[in-house]
N, C-alpha and C positions, 0 to 999 in steps of 0.2 A: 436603465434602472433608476428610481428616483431615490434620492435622499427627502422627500419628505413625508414629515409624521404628522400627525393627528394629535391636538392640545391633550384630549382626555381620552384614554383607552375606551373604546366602544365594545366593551365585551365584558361578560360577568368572568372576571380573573377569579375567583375562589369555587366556581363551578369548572371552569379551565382547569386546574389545581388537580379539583377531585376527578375528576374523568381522567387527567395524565394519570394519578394513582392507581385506579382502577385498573385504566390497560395496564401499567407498569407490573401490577399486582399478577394478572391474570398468568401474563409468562414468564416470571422467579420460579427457575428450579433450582432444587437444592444439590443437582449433581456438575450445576456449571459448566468450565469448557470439555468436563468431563461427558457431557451428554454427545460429544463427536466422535466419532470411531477413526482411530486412525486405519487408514488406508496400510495394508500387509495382508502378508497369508493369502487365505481364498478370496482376498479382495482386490490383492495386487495389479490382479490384470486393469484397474483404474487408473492404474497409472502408468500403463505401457503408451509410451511416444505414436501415435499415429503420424506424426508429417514426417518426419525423419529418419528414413530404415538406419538401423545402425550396422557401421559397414566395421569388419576384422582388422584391428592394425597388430602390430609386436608391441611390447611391453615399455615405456620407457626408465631408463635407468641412467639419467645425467645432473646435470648440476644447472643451476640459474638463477640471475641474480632476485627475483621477485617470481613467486607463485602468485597467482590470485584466483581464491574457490568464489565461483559464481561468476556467469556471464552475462547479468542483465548490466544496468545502466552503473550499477558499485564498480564491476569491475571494468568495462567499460572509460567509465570515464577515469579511474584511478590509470589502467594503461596509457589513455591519451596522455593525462598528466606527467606521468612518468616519461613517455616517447619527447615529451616538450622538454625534457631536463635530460634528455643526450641517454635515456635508459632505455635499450630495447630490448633487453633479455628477459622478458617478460613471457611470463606462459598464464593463460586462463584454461582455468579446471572448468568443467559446466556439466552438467546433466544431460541437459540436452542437446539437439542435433548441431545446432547454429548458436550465436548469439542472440540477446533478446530477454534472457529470464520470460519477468513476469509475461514478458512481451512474445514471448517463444511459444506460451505453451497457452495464452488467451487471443484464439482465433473464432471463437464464436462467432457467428452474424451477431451484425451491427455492434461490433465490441470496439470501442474508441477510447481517449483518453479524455478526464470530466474535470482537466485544467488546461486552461489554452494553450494550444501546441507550441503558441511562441516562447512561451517560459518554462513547458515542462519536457518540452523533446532538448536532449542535453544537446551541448556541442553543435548548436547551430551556424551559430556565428563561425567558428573554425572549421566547419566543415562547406558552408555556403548555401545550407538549405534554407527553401523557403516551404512554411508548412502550405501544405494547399487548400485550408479549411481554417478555420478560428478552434475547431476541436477535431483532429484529426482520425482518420479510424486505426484499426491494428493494425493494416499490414503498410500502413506508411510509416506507424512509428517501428515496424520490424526493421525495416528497408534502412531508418534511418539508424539503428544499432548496426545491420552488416555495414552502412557507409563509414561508420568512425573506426569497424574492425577493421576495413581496408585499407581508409587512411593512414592510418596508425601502424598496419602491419601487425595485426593482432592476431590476426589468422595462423602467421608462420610456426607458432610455439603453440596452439591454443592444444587441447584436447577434447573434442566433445563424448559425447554420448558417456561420463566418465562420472564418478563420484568417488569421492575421496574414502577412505575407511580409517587409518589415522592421520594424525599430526602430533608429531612430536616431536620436541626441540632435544638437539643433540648439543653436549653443554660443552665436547669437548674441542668439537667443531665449530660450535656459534653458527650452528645453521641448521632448519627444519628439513628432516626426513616426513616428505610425504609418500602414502601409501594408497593404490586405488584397486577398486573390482574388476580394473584391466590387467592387475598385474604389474602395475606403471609401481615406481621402487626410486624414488631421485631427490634430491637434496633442493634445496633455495633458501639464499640468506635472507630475505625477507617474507614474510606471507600477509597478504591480505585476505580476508573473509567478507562477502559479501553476499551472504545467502538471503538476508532479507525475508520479512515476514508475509511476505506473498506467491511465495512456489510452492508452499505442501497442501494439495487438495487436502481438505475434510470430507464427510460423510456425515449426516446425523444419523444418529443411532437409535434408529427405526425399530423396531420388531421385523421380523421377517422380510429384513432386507436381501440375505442372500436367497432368497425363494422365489422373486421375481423370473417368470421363463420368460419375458420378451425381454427385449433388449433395453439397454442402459448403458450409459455414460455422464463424466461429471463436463462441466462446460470449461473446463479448462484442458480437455481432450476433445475434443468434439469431434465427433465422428459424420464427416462430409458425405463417406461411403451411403452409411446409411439415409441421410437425410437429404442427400443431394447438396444443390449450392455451392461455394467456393468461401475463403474469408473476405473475399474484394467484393461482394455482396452479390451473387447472383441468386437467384428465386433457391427456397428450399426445395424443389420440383418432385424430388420421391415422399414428399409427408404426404402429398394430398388424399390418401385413400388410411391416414395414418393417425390412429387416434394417441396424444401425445398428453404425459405430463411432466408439468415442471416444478421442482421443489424445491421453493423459494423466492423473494421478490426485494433480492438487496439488488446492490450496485449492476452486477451482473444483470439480475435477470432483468431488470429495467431494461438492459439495453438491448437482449436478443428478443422478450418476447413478441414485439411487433411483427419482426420477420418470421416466428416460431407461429404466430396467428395466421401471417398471410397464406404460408405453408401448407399449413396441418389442417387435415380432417377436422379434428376437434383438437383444442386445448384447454387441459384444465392447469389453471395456472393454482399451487399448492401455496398459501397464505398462513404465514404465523403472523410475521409483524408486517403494515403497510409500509414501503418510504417516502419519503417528502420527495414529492416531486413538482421543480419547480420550472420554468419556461430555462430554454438552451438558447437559444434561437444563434445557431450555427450557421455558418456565412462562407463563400469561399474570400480566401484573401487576393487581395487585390493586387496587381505585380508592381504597377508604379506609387500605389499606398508604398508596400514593400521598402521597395527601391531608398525613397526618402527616408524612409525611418533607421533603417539597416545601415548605423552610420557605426565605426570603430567603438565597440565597447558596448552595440543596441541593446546586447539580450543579459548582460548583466544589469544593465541599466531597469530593462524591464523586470528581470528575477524580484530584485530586489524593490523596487514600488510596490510592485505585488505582495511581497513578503509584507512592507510599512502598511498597506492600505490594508490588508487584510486582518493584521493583528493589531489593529487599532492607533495604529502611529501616523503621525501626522503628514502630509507627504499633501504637495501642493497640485498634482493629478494624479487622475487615478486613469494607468493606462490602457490597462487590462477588459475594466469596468463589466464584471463578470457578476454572475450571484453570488462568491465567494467575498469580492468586496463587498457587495449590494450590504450584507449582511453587517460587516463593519460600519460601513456607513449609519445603518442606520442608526445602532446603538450610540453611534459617536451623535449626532442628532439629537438623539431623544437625552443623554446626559447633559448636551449643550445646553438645556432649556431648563438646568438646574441651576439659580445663581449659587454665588460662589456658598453663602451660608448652607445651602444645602447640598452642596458639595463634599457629602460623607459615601462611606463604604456601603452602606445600607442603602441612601439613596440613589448611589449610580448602580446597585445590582438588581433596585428594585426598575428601574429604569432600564437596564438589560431584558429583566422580565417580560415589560411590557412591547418592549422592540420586538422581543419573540414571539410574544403571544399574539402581535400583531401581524405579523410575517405568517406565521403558520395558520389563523384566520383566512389568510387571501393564496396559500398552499391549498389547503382543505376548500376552498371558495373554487378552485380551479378543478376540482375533480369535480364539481357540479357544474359548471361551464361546459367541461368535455365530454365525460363519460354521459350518455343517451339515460341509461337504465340508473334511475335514483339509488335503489337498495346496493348494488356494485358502485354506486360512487360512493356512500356513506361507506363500503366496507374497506374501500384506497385507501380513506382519512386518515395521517397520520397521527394518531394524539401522543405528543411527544414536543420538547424543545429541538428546535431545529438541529442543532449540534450535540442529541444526546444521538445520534446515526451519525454513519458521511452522508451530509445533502446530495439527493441525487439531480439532476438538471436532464429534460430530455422533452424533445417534442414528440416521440411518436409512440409511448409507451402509452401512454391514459387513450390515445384514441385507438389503440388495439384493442379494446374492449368493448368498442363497437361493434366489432366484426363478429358476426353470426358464429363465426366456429371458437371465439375464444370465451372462457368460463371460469371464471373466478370462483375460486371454493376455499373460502375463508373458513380456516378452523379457529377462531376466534380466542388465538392467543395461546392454542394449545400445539399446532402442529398435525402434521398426519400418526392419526394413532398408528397404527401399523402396515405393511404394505403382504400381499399376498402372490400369489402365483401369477394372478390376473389383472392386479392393480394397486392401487392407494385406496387406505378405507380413510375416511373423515366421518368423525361425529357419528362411527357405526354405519357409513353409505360406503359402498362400497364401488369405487371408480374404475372400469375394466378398461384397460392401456393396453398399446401395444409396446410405446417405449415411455422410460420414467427418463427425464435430463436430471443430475442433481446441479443445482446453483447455488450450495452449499457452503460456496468461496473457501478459503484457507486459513492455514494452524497461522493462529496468532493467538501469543498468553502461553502458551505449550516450553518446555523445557528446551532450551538456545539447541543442546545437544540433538536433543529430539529432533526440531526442524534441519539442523545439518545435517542429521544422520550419519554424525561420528564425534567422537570426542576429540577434545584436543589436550596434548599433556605438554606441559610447561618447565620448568626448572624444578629439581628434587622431586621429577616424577608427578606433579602435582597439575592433579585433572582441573579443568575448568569447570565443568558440572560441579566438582566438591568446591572448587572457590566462590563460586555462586551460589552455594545452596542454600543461603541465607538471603539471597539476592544481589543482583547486578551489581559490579564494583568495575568503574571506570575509569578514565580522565578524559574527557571530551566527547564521552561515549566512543573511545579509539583505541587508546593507549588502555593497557592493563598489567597491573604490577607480577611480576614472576612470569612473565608471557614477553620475553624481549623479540625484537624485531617481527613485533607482530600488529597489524592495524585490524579494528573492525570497521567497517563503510556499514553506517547507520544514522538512525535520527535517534533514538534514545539517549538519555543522558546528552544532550545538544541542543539544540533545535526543537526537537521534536514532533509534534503533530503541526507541522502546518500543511495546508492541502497540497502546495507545491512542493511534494516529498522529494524529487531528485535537487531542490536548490540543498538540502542537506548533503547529499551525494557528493555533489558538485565541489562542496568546501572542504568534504574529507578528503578528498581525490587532490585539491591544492594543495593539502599538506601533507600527504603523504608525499607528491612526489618533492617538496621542498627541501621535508626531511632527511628522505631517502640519498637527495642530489648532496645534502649539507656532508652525512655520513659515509658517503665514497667517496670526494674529493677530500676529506680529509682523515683518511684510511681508518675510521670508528668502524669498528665489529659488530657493535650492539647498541640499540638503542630500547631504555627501559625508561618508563613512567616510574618516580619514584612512590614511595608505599605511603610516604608524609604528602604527596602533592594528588594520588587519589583520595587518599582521605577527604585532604582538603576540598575536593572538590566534590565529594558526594555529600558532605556537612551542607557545603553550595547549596547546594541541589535542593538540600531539604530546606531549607529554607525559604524556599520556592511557595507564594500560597496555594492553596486549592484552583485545581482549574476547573471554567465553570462549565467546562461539558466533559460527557461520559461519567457526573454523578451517580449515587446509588437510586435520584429520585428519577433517574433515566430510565427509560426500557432497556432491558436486557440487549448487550451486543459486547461486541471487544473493545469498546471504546471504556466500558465499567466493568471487567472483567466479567458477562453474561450476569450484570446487577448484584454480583457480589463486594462490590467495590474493593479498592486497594488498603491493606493495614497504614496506619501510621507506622512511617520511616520504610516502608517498601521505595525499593532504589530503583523498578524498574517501568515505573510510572512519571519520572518527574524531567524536568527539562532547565533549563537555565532560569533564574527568577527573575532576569528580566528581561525576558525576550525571547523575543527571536534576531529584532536586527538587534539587539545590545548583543548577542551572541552572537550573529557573523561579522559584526564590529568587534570584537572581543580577539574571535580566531582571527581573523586579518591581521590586527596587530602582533598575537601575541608569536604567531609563524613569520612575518618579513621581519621580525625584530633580529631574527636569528639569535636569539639567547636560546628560547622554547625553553621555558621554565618550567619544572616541578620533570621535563626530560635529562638524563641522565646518557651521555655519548660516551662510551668504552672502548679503549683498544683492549683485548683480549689477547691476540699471538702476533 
């Protein structure tokens, strides 16, 4: 990746401008994340577990000292944390069959992770893995969740195949009665939540979506039976007589529709918005590189560079050196070349601008390089700032478009008008399929209850849904006041968007179990955020400037709430205001200080 720019932008910027408007214009609906159908009822069957038959147990009905809902990488790494402070009474609640979350239920072909394996697969260091790629695929980072389950002894309490139906804190106990659709009836003095905004498949809400008679599934079910193949990439070998469409061209379907071309009869790959897609160029890792680097402390070392390089802070290598810094870099660059007198707001955002608008020039410049067919290369082009999407990184996506059976059928912003018995219709054409994939991805923006699919009730009775219904109130995005001995494992209110989402994980997971160790060894019942120190911190928060992606001048997506942007003082958009490392500098200190300020430690009985 090179850090260097060009003295004078070689591009008419105010024609750039009007063209981002235009697409931006073309896909603003006015029903927003309302235009997704949630998955229920006669649609259910999209979400029944293909890998994992779910096997009969008896009900449980015991006591322990940590619950934790969700088994991806939140709960995951919150158990390790805990097993590390002498806590093993730990059960994880999970949906699915195995551990994994997101990673459980996205086995797609060619589905990998689009942050290097060394800093986004947790627990490497403690566990001794080495990834075997610079981006590794799904089922090594599945492999690498059951190894931390094992390690850790996670297994022993977990429960799968299991969803929770309530939570609700018993006041006279100081301890959470949870409740599930197994029948499960048991108490835990602590609970973590970690449901995370990437396990509730969507649906766009189509016309005559249930009328399709061939078959269908969404890509975070994928149905192997039908399509042949395995998730460790073997050929899709039952498509080939098999005319297939796909609906959608985010993160996801970047990454399966190469092998969905090589496959299939025909593919018509279904096009609202293009993504930026930009060179991966994926490696395998080298064992004596490895060897050297992997020294006491390597992969926090790396998390956190990563974190500095990427969010614009100063950091003397860059070790990762990914498109994700590419990106920081350059803007750091192109503001360097401002002396100090022009060193205002206006002129480093306009300087931003140009970093971007030069970036996505040689984005859009790369789909005429690869794709053969001119008209299918202009219709990839994303016109958009790079960060008003997640940038996608991939080498074999743009050259699947070469291939004789694959077909791009760009509805120019509008979507597939409706789908029929037979197919997808686009712009009145009507596309006869044998199977529809949705790439649809997941609820995010959607009601915290709603994604859980259950509520939780707190002290005096009092629901989280109604304490939120004005918007998110937190401390750390963790702690939340009338909800004792309760953690949520997330980036909101924290951290928040940075591409390496689990280094947010990673930091809740040290505090909780610091907490949790401080509050048993010195026999505390209850630990509460007080009501004056989330305040204080959601005031924080807002004070936080405008972040300059996922504006309204953005194309439509969840990064801008589908272009409706967020109100002034909405609390479920914002992150620490200065940073990200000044926030896991912030938490660092303010958890080993052992005060944990604005926390509140209760003996009860």
């Amino acid at each position: 990746m090179s850090e260097a720019v060009s003295e004078k932008p070689k591009f008419d910027k105010e024609a750039l401008r009007r063209k981002y408007r235009e697409e931006r214009d073309k896909r603003i609906r006015p029903d927003g994340n309302d235009q997704y159908v949630e998955i229920k009822d006669q649609l259910a069957h999209y979400l029944e577990d293909p890998y994992v038959p779910r096997t009969e147990r008896d009900p449980v009905t015991d006591h322990v000292t940590f619950a934790f809902i969700g088994g991806g990488f939140s709960g995951l790494v919150t158990g390790a944390r805990l097993a590390e402070q002498g806590i093993n009474d730990v059960r994880i609640l999970e949906k699915g069959g195995d551990f994994g979350g997101t990673w459980y239920w996205n086995r797609y072909p060619g589905a990998m992770c689009d942050t290097a394996a060394l800093i986004y697969l947790p627990l490497l260091e403690e566990t001794g893995h080495m990834p075997s790629k610079k981006y590794v695929y799904a089922p090594e980072i599945l492999e690498q969740c059951q190894r931390i389950g094992e390690q850790y002894n996670l297994y022993d309490n977990a429960l799968f195949h299991t969803q929770v139906k309530e939570l609700k804190w018993d006041e006279d106990a100081s301890v959470w009665r949870i409740t599930t659709d197994r029948g499960d009836d048991f108490t835990a003095r602590f609970v973590g939540m970690g449901t995370g905004p990437l396990h509730v498949p969507k649906l766009p809400g189509i016309a005559g979506i249930e009328s399709f008679k061939g078959h269908s599934f969404h890509t975070s079910r994928w149905d192997y039976d039908y399509t042949g193949g395995n998730p460790e990439g073997a050929p899709l070998d039952k498509l080939g007589d098999k005319r297939v469409a796909i609906i959608g061209t985010g993160a996801t379907a970047v990454q399966c529709i190469a092998p969905l071309a090589e496959g299939a009869k025909d593919l018509y790959v279904c096009q609202r918005t293009p993504s930026s897609v930009d060179a991966r160029n994926n490696h395998d890792i080298d064992a004596k590189w490895f060897e050297d680097i992997a020294t006491p402390g390597w992969q926090m070392r790396w998390i956190e560079n990563f974190t500095a390089n990427q969010t614009g802070q100063p950091a003397d290598v860059d070790l990762v050196q990914d498109g994700w810094t590419d990106i920081s870099k350059r803007v750091r660059a192109r503001i360097g070349q401002l002396s100090k007198e022009e060193m205002t707001v206006q002129n480093m955002m306009a300087a931003y601008e140009d970093s971007d608008l030069e970036k996505m020039e040689e984005i859009r410049a790369r789909c005429n390089e690869i794709v053969e067919d001119p008209d299918t290369a202009d219709h990839l082009k994303a016109w958009y700032q790079q960060l008003c999407k997640r940038p996608c990184f991939h080498d074999e996506y743009l050259p699947a478009y070469n291939q004789p059976s694959c077909h791009l059928i760009d509805t120019d912003g509008q979507g597939v008008e409706r789908i029929t018995e037979k197919g997808v219709v686009v712009a009145g054409k009507e596309y006869e399929v044998d199977c529809i994939i949705y790439a649809s991805g997941f609820e995010v923006g959607t009601p915290y209850d709603r994604r859980s699919g259950y509520d939780t009730i707190g002290k005096d009775g009092l629901k989280l849904s109604d304490y939120w219904a004005d918007g998110m109130r937190t401390m750390h995005g963790v702690h939340i006041n009338g909800f004792p001995n309760m953690f949520i494992v997330q980036a909101t209110q924290g951290a928040n968007l940075i591409s390496n989402y689990p280094h947010n994980l990673t930091e809740c997971g040290n505090s909780i179990g610091i907490m949790v160790k401080h509050a048993l060894d010195h026999g505390f019942n209850e630990i509460e955020v007080s009501r004056e120190a989330e305040d204080a911190w959601i005031k924080l928060l807002l004070q936080a400037p405008p972040m300059m992606i996922g504006t309204t001048e953005c194309t439509p997506g969840y990064y801008n709430n589908e272009g409706h942007g967020w109100d002034e003082g909405v609390t479920g958009a914002v992150s620490y205001p200065h940073g990200p490392v000044a926030y896991f500098n912030y938490l660092h200190e303010w958890r080993n200080s052992g005060n944990f300020e604005g926390i509140e430690f209760r003996k009860t009985n």
